[in-house]
C-alpha positions as CSV (number, residue, x, y, z in Angstrom):
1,X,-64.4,-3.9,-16.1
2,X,-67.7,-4.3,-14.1
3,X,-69.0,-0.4,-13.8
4,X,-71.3,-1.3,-10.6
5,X,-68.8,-3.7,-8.4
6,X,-67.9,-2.1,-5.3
7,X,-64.0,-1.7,-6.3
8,X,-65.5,0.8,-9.3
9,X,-67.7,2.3,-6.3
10,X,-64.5,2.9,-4.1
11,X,-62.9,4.1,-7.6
12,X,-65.6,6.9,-8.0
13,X,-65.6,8.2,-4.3
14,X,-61.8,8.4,-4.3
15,X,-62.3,10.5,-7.6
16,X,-65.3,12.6,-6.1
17,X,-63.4,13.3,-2.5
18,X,-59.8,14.2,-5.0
19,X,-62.2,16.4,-6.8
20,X,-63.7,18.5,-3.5
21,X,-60.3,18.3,-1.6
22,X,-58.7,20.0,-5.1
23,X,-61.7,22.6,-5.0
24,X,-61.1,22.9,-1.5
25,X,-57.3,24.0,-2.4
26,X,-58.2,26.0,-5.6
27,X,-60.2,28.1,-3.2
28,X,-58.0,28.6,-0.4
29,X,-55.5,29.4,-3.1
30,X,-58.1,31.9,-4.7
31,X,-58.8,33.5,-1.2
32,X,-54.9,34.0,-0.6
33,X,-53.6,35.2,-3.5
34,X,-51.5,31.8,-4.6
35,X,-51.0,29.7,-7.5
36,X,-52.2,25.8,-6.6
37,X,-48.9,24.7,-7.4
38,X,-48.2,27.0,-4.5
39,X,-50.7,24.9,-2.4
40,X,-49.3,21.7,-4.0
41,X,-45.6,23.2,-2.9
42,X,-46.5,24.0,0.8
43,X,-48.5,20.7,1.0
44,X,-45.2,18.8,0.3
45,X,-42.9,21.2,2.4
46,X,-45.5,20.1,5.3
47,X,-45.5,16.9,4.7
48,X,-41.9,16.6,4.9
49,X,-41.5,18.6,8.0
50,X,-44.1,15.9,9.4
51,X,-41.9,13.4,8.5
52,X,-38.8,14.9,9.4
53,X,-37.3,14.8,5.7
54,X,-35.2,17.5,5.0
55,X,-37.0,19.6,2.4
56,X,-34.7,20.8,-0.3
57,X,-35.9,23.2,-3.5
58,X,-34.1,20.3,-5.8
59,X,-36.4,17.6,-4.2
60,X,-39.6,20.0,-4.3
61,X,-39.2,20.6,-8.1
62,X,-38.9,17.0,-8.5
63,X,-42.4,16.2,-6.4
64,X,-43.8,19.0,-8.3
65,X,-42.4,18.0,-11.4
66,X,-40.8,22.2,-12.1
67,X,-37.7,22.4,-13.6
68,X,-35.0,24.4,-11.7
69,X,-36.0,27.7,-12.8
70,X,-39.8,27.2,-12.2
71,X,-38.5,26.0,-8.9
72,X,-36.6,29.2,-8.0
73,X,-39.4,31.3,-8.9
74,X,-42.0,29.2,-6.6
75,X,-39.6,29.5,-3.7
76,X,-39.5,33.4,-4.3
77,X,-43.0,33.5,-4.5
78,X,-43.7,31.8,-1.4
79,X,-40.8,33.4,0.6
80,X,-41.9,37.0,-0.7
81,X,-45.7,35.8,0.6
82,X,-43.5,34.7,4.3
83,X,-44.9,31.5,3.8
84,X,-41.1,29.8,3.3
85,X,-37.8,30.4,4.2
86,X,-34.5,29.3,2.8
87,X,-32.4,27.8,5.5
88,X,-28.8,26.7,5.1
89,X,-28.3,23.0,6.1
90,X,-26.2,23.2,9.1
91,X,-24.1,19.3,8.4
92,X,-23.9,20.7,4.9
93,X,-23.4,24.3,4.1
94,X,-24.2,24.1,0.2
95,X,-27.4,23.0,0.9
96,X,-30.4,25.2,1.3
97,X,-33.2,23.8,3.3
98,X,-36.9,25.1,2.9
99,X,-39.4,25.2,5.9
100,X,-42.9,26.6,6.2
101,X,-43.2,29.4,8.2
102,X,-45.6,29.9,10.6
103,X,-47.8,32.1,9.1
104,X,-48.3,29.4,6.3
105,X,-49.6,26.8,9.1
106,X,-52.0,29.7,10.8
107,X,-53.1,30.9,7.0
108,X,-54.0,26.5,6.4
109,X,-55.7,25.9,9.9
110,X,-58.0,28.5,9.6
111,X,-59.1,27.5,6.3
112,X,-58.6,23.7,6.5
113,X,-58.8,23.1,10.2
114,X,-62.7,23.0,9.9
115,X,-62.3,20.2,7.0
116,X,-60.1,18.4,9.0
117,X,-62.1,18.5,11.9
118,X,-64.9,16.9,9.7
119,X,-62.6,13.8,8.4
120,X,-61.5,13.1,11.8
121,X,-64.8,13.2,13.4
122,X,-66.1,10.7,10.2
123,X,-63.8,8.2,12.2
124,X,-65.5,8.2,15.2
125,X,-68.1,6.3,13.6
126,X,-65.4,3.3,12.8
127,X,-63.5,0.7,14.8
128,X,-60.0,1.0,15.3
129,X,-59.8,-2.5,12.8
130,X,-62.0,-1.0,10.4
131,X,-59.6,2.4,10.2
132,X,-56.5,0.2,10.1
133,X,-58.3,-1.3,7.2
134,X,-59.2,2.0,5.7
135,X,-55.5,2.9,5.8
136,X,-53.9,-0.1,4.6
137,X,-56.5,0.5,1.6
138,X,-55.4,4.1,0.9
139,X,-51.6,3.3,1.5
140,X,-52.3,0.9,-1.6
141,X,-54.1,2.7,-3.8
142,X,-51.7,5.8,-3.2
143,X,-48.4,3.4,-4.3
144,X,-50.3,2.2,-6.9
145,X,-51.0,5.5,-8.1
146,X,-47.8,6.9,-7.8
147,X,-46.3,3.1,-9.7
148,X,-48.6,4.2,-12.8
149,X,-47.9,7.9,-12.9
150,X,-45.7,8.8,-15.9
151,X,-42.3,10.4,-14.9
């Protein structure tokens, strides 16, 4: 594989931004007293809400690759914290439901908001073809990620 084409350039950023976003999470995890797989865990509970998938502890532990009793004891964590809360699902009353609480999105905003500001003001200096080309890029490389990942 050619170590100075521009796919092995893209290869490297992608690496170098994964490795400041995940120092960027290791910290606000440091600051707040959490594990990263508590991070990880909320990132996914926000992600889904976003989406309007109903977040269950079964499909967390699966993203997040716990078993069930790892699971439970991230869900305790984070719901002693008030970050989560256990709802039951209201078409099906066996299920329990997981959404973030507030405090969780305050707590992330005021350490990521400025981040986030940062990114979104990058693409100001882009045309809307040029971020739909961006996008179409990451979508890719994300399901080709997640193709190669061992289960």
């Amino acid at each position: 594989m050619d170590e100075r084409g521009p796919a092995m350039e893209l290869v490297h950023l992608l690496r170098a931004v994964t490795v400041e976003f995940d120092l960027l999470g290791a910290e606000f995890a440091a600051r707040n007293g959490l594990h990263p797989t508590d991070v990880r865990a909320l990132i996914h509970l926000l992600d889904a809400a976003r989406t309007g998938t109903r977040a269950t502890p079964g499909r967390l532990g699966e993203q997040l690759r716990l078993n069930s009793a790892g699971t439970t004891a991230l869900v305790d964590r984070l719901e002693r914290l008030e970050l989560v809360r256990r709802t039951r699902d209201t078409t099906d009353r066996r299920r329990v439901l997981l959404e973030v609480e507030e405090k969780a999105v305050r707590l992330g905003w005021s350490f990521f908001g400025p981040v986030i500001d940062e990114v979104v003001g990058a693409s100001d200096d882009f045309e809307p073809g040029e971020l739909e080309t961006v996008r179409r890029f990451l979508t890719s490389v994300l399901d080709r990620t997640r193709r190669t990942r061992v289960s």
